[in-house]
Rosetta silent file (secondary structure, phi, psi, omega in degrees, C-alpha in Angstrom):
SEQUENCE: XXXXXXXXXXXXXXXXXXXXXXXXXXXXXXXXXXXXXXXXXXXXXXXXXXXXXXXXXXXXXXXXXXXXXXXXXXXXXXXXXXX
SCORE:     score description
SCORE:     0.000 S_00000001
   1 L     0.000  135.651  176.595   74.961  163.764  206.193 S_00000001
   2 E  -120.782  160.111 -130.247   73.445  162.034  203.506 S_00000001
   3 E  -127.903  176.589  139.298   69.772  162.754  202.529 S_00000001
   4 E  -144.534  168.050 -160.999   67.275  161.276  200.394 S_00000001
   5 E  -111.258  105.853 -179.428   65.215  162.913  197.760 S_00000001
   6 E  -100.739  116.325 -169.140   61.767  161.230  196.515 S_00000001
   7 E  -104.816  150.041  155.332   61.076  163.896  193.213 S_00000001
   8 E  -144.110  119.783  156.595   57.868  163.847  191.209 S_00000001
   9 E   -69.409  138.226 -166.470   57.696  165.654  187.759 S_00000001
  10 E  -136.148  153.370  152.545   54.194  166.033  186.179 S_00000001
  11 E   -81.174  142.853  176.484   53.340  167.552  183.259 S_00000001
  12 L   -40.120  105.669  166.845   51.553  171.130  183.449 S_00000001
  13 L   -18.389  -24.609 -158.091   47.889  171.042  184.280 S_00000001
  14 L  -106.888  -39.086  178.261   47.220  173.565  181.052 S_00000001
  15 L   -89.355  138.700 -177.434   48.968  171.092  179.047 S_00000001
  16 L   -67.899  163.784 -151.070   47.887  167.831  177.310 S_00000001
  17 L  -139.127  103.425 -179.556   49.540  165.045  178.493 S_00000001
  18 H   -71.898  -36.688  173.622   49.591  162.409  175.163 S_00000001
  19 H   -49.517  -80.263 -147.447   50.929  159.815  177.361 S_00000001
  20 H   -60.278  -66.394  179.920   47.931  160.095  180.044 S_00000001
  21 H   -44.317  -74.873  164.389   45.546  160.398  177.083 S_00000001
  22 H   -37.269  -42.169 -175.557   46.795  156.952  175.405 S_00000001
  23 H   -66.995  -54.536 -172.948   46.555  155.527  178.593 S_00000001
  24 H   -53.365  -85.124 -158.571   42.786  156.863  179.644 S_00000001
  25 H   -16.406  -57.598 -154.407   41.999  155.430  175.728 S_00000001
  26 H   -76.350  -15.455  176.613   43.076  152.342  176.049 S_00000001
  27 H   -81.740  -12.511  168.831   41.581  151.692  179.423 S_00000001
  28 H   -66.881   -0.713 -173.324   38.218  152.536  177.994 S_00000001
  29 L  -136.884   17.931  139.325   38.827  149.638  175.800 S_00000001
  30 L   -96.079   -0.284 -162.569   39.779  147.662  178.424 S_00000001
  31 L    68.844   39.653 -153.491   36.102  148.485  180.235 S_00000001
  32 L  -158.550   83.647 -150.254   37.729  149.968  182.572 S_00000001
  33 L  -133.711  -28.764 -175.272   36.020  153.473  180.962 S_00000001
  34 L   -91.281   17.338  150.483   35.630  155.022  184.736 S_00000001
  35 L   -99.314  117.766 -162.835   39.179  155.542  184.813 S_00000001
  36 L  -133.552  176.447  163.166   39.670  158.793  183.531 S_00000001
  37 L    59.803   91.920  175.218   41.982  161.998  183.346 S_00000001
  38 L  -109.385  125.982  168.154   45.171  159.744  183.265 S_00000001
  39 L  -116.712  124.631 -177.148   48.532  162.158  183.725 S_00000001
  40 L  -105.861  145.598  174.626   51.926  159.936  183.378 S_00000001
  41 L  -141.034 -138.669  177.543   55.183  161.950  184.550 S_00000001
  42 E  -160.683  152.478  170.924   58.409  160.521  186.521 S_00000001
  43 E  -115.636  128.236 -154.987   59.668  159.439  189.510 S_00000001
  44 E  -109.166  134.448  156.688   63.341  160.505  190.558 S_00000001
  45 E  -133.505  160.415 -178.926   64.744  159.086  193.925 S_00000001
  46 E  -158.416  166.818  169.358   68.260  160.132  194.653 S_00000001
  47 E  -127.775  160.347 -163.063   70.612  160.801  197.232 S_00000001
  48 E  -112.950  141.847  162.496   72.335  163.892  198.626 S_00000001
  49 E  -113.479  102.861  173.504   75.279  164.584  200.370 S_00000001
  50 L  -131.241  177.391  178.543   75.104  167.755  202.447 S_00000001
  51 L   -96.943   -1.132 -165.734   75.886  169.356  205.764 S_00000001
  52 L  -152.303  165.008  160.100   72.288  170.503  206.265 S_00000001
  53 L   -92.708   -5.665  170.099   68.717  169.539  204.895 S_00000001
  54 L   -93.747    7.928 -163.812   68.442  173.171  204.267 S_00000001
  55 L  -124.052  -63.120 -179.688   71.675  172.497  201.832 S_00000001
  56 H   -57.395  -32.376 -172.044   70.377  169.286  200.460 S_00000001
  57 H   -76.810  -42.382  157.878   67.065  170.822  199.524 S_00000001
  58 H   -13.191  -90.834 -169.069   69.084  173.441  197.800 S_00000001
  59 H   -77.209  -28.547  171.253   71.007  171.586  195.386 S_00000001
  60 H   -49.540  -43.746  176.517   68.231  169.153  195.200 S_00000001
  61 H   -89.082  -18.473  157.713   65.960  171.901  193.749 S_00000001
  62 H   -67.042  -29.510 -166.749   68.619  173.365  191.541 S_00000001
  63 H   -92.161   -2.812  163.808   68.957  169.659  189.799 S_00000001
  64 H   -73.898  -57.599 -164.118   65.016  169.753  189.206 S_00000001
  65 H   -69.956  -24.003  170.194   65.073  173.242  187.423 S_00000001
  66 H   -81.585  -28.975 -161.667   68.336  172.400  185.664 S_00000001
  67 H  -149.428  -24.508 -163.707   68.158  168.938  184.487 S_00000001
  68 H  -105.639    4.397  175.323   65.491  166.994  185.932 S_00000001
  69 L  -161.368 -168.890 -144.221   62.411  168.498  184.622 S_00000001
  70 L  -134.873   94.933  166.218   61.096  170.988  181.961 S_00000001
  71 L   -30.773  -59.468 -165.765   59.648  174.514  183.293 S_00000001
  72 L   -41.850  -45.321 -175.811   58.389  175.038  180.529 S_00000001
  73 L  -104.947  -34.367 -133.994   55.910  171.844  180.210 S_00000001
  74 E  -120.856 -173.735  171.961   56.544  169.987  183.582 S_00000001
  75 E  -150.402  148.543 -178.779   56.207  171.021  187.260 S_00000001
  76 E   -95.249  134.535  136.609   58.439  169.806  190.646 S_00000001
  77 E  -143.888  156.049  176.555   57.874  168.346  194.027 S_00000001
  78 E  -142.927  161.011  160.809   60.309  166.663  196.074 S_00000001
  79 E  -119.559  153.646  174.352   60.582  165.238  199.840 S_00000001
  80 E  -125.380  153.146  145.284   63.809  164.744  201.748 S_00000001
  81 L  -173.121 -179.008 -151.037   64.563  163.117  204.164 S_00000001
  82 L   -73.642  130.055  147.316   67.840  161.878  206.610 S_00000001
  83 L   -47.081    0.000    0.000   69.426  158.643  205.143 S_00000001
């Protein structure tokens, strides 16, 4: 069965985000000053080949904590769903 995975990596809430912060700046200097608290991260979509969705979720969540995001600074969610 193949699955698919929509991931989103954020940076940690405790941590500044430099990215988000250039962004909030510059929209204050666009006038556009009531857009605030900007956090930029990534968006993964990918697809899985498993026998189960309790197997796809699996390896899906091993390739966030191994490769596709940063404990340390970032944090995971993902949805699956049947291809």
């Amino acid at each position: 069965m193949k699955f698919i995975a929509e991931i989103e990596v954020m940076p940690l809430k405790a941590l500044l985000d430099p990215q988000g912060k250039a962004v909030t700046h510059g929209l204050k200097n666009m006038g556009l000053g009531e857009l605030e608290n900007v956090r930029i991260g990534k968006h993964i979509t990918l697809e899985v080949e498993a026998d189960s969705k309790e197997n796809a979720k699996e390896k899906v969540e091993t390739a966030c904590r191994k490769l596709l995001s940063n404990p340390i600074m970032e944090s995971f969610h993902f949805t699956l769903s049947e291809n």
